[in-house]
C-alpha positions, 0 to 999 in steps of 0.5 A: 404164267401160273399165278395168271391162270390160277387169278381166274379162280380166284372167286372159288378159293380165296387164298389163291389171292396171294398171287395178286401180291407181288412180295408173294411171288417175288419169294416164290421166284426166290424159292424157285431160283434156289432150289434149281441151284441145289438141285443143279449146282453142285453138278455144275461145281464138278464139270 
């Protein structure tokens, strides 16, 4: 949904382009996806 809504600023700013690259947001997914385990994991562990 961000990368949708930041595309449209795309003539503004042009490193917003990376977001058209579907490597680029499948490593942002993967960065996401880990750093809600870290954050959220060991709490989870523990229960």
């Amino acid at each position: 949904m961000l990368p949708d809504i930041l595309l449209n600023y795309t003539d503004f700013f042009q490193p917003l382009n990376l977001f058209n690259y579907i490597t680029f947001r499948a490593i942002g997914a993967l960065l996401t996806a880990l750093l809600i385990s870290f954050i959220f994991g060991p709490f989870i562990i523990s229960m």
